[in-house]
N, C-alpha and C positions, 0 to 999 in steps of 0.2 A: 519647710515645705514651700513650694514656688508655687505661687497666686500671680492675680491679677492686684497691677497696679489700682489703687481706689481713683474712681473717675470721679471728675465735677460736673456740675452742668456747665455747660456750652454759653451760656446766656451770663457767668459769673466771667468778670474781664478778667479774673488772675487765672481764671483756666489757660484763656487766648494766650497769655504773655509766658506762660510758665514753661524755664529751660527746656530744652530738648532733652530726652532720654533715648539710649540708641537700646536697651533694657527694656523700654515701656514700649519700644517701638517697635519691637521685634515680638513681645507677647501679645501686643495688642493684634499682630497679623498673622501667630498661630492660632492653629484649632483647638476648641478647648480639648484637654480629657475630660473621656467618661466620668461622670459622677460615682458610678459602683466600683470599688475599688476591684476587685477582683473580675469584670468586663473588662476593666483598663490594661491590667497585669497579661490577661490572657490576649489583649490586641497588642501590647509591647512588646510579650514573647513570638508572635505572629510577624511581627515586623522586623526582631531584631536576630530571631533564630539564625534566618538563611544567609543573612545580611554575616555575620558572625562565621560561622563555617565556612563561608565559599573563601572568607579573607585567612583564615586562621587555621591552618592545618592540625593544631593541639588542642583546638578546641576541647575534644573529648578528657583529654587531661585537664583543662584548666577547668573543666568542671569539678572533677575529682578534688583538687585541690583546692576550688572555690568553698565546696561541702564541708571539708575540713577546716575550713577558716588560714589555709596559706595566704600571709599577706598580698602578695604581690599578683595571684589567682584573685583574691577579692579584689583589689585596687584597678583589676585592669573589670572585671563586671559593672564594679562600683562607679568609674569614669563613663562607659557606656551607658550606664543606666540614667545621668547625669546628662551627657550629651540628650539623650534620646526627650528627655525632661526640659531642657529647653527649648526642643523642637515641639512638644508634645504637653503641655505643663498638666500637671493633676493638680485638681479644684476640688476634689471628693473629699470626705472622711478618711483619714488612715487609721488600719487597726488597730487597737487599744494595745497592742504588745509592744505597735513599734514607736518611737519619735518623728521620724522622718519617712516622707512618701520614700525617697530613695533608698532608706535602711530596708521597709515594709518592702516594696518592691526587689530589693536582692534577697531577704530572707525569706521569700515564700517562693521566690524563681527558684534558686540555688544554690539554699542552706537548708536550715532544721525546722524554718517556720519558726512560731512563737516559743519554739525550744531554744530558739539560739543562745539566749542570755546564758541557760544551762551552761556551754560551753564557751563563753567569751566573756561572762563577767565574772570579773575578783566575788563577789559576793556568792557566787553559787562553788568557787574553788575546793571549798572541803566538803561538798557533797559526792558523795560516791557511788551515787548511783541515780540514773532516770530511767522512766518508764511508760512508754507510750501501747495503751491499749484502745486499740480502735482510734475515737477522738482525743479519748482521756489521757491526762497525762500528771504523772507522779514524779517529784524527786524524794531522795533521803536525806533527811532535814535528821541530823545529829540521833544517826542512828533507825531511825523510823522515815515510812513512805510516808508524805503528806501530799495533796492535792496543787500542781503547779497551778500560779495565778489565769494561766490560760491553756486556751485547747486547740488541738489544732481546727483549721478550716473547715474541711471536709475530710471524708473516708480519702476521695479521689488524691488529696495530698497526701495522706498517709503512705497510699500507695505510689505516688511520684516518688516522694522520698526511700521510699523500698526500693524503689527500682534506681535510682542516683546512687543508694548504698551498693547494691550490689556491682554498677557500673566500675566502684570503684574498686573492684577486685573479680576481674571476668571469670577468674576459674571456681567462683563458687557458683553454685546451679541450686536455684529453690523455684519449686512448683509440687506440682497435688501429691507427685513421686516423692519428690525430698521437700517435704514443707519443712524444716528448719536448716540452719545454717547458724555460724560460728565466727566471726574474726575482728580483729582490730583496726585501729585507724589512731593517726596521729590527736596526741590532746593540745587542741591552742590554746590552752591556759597555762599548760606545763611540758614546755619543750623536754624534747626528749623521753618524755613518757607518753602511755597511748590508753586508748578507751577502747574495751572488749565491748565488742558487740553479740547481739543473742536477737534472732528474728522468726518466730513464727507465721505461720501462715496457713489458709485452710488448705487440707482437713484437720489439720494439730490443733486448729483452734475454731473456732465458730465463724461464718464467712460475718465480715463486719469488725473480727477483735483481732486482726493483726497486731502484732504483740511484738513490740522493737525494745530490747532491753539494755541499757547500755550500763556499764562499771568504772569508775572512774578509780586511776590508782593516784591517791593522795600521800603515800604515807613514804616518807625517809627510810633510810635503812636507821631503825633502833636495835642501839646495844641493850644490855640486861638493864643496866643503871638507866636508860631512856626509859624502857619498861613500867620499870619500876616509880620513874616519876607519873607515867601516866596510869598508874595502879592500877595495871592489868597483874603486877606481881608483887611480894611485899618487898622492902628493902632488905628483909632479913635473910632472903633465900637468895639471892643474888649471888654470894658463893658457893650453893649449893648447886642452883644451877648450871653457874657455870663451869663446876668441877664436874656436874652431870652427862654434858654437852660434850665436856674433854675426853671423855670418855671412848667416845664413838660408836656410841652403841645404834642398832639399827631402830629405826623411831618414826613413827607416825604423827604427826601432827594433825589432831582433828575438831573436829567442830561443824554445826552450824553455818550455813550461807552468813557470811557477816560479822561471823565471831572473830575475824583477825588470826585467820589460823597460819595465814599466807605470811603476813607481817611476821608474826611468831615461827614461823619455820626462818626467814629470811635471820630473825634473831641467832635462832641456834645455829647455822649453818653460819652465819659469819662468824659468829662467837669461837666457832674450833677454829677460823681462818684466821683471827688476829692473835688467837690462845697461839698460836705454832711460832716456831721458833726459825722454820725451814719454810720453801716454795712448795705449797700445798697445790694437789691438782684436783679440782673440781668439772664434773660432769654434769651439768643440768638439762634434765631431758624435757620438754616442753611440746604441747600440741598449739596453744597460744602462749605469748610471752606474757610470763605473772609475777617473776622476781626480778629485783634491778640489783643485785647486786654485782652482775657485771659492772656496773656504773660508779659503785660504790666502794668498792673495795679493788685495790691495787698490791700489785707484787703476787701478785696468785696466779695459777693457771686455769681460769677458767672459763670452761668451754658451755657457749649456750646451744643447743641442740632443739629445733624445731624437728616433729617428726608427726605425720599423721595417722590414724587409726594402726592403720594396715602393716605399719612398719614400724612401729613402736621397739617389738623385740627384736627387730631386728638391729636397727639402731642402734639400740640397747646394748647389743651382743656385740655389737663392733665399737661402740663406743670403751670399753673395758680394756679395749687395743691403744688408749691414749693417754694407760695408770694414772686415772681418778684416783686420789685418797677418798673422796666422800663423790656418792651417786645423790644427785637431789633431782628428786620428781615432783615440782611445784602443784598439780593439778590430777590426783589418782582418779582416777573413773573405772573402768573396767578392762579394755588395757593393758594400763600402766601396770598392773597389777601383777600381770604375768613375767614380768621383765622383774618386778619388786623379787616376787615369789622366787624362783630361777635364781636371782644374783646371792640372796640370803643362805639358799639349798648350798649354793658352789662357795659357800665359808665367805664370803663378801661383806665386811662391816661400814660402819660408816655411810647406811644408807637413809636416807630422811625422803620421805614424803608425804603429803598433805590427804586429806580423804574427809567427804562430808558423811561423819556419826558422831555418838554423844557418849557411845558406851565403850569403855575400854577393854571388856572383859569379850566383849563382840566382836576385836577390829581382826586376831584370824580367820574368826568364821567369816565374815565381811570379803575377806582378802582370797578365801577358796573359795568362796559361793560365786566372785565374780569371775575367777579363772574360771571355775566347770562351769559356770553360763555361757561363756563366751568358745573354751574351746570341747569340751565336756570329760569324758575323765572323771575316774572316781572323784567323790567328794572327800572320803575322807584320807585320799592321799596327798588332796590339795591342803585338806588342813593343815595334815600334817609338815608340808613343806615348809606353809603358812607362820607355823609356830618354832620353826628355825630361822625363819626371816624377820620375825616380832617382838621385839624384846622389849620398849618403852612407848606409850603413850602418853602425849601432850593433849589433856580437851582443856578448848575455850569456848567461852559462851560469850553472848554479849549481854551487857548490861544498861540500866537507864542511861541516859544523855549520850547514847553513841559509842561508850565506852566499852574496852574490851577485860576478861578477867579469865586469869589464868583457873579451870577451877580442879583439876587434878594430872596429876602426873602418877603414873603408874607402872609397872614392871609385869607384863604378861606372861605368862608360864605355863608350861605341861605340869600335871600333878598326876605321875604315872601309878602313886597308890590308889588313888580314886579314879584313873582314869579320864581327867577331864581337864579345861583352863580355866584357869584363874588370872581375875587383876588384882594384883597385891599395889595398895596406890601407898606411894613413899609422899607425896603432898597431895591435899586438901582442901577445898573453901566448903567452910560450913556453917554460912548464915552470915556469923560477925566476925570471920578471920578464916586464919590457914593453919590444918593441924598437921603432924608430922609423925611418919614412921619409920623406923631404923633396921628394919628387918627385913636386908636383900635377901632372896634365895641365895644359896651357896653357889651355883651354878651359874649363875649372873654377876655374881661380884667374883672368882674366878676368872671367867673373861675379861671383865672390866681392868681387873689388874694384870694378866697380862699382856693387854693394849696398853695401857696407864698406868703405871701401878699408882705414881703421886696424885693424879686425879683422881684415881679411886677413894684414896685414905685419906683426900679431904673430903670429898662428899662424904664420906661414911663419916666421918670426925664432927662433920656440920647437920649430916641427919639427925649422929646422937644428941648434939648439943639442942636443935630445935625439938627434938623429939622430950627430951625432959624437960622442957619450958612446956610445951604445946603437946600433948601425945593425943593421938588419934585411937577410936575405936574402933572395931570393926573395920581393917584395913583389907577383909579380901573380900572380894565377889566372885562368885563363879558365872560362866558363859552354859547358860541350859542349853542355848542352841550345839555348842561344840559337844557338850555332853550327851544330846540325841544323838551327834553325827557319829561320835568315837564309841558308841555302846551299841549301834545298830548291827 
């Protein structure tokens, strides 16, 4: 922080004699700053806005970039603020978040406020989530929201900062009409990857609790054996899943906000790319970017596909024009759904998508209930299409210290003597381990062999083997909701 030189009296002879300073000389004939730090901020941005603009045609960009922590966008704010401070020097308090008047002063003009550390220090790196409501603000501290050491300033920053975020992507539009909105921004902690953002506003939320949620992606791409070291899976299943996977069965991947469902889809979806033998084509359809395995895996063809609400199936539909072996839909909502349902109906395997539920025996009804909301159409002919497109489910949960655990995998099914679905779960967590059952439908192992037959008859070889070490009870559950829809 740049103070004033400490003065002597006048009347001491070593004042008289003492060197010249062209430093003491120059602050001693500025005006001081404001003592209130945030008077001072608002007379710097006063003085240095116009001054700024009339010289710099990108301004508006290198604001954008400043927000996100681009080096050379901060270094050139950073140097002004700098300049402006020796003309200008602050003698106040700086706020308890920042070190320095000039840090304080760029991170409340034109960053995150006392969020910044969130995204610029090594120490907050494996948090994967922050959350700002109203003043308040939260990150996830290994697995769980905890209280950030600081809040922001005022509401009115809140709302600068909303409106800076939004700056940095003109074609989204929020107001009383569209109070939420959706998108990403580069992460400067980890090049090449980015941070989804989530921003309410009233009437979504209560005037006061604007609500900026941001996601941070932390995680590598893990193979099974990665998995398995971070025991989200045992080591004993590791060739069963991955004779599972080879299979190319159509799969859902679901869970919980935070269960690692996204990580676990990335697993299985790479796991058939390195399992092949040949150049494998992938289609990943995407509203935000959620998988990196573009990044990660090489010698494949894979295509990453942004598409928004409105064009999803259509996308969708044309994207099948560029022979995908595997469709991966990182992010299902309601939607994606429709394109899932359609690709499954038209004999399509190989398709994998993500979806937030906990019940396996639920994910067809889930999967028609969002078609007929969205375009409507009987319901139980969506199911039906539903349970041609549904064949395995992956649920993860999360557990203490952050940690993610695989807790069943299951084989969903039509049961045309009773009329209704079933999850027949082939693995298990049941408290103090994972049990195991060996008893595919016919009709399911059928397919699976003539996609695979050799991935078949290991998984089956490795069901039975775990299944008489470990056997499971009560392996099926029926879905009562599909059972109202197919009996009405």
């Amino acid at each position: 922080m740049i103070g004033y030189p400490e003065q002597k009296n006048r009347s001491d002879p070593q004042a008289v004699h003492r060197p010249f300073s062209l430093k003491e000389s120059v602050l001693r004939g500025s005006k001081p700053g404001k003592e209130d730090f945030y008077g001072f901020l608002q007379k710097m941005k006063s003085d240095m806005n116009a001054g700024l603009e009339r010289e710099d045609d990108h301004y508006f960009e290198l604001n954008a970039k400043a927000l996100i922590g681009d080096p050379q966008a901060v270094g050139f704010f950073m140097n002004e603020i700098e300049k402006y401070l020796r003309k200008t020097p602050f003698t106040g308090k700086v706020p308890e978040a920042y070190r320095t008047a000039a840090e304080a002063l760029f991170h409340e003009w034109k960053g995150f406020g006392p969020a910044y550390r969130w995204f610029t220090d090594r120490a907050y790196s494996e948090s994967t989530g922050l959350q700002m409501i109203g003043r308040q603000i939260f990150y996830n501290y290994r697995g769980k929201f905890v209280p950030y050491p600081y809040e922001m300033p005022s509401l009115d920053r809140v709302e600068q900062l909303k409106r800076s975020l939004l700056k940095s992507d003109p074609n989204k539009k929020l107001n009383k009409d569209n109070p939420s909105v959706e998108f990403k921004m580069d992460d400067p902690l980890w090049p090449g990857r980015f941070i989804r953002l989530a921003i309410w506003v009233s009437p979504r939320v209560w005037d006061g609790f604007t609500t900026i949620s941001l996601r941070r992606q932390v995680v590598e791409f893990l193979d099974l054996e990665d998995q398995a070291g971070t025991e989200c899976i045992p080591a004993e299943a590791i060739d069963l899943i991955r004779a599972l996977s080879g299979t190319f069965r159509n799969t859902i991947i679901a869970g919980a906000v935070g269960s690692g469902k996204t990580t676990f889809a990335n697993t299985i979806v790479g796991e058939q790319l390195l399992g092949s033998s040949s150049c494998m084509g992938v289609v990943m359809i995407e509203k935000h970017p959620e998988s990196i395995l573009p990044y990660q895996i090489k010698g494949h063809r894979i295509i990453p596909i942004q598409a928004a609400n409105e064009e999803l199936m259509e996308v969708g539909v044309e994207s099948l024009r560029h022979d995908p072996n595997i469709l991966y839909m990182t992010e299902m909502r309601y939607n994606e759904w429709e394109f899932y349902l359609w690709s499954g109906e038209k004999g399509y395997d190989g398709i994998t998508g993500t979806f937030h539920t906990v019940d396996s025996e639920d994910i067809p009804y889930q999967g028609a209930f969002a078609v007929s909301t969205r375009i409507g159409g009987s319901m139980k002919g969506h199911l039906i299409s539903a349970l041609k497109a549904c064949e395995l489910v992956f649920i993860l949960e999360s557990v203490p210290d952050g940690r993610k655990r695989l807790a069943r995998i299951s084989e969903v099914f039509y049961d045309e003597a009773r009329n209704s679905v079933f999850a027949n779960d082939l693995m298990r967590w049941e408290g103090r381990g994972w049990v195991y059952n060996d008893k595919l439908t016919p009709g399911l192992l059928a397919k699976m062999r003539k996609k695979a037959a050799g991935a078949a008859d290991m998984l089956l070889g490795e069901l039975t083997r775990l299944a008489a070490a470990k056997p499971m009870t009560g392996p099926m559950k029926e879905s009562l909701k599909s059972k109202i829809v197919l009996n009405e």
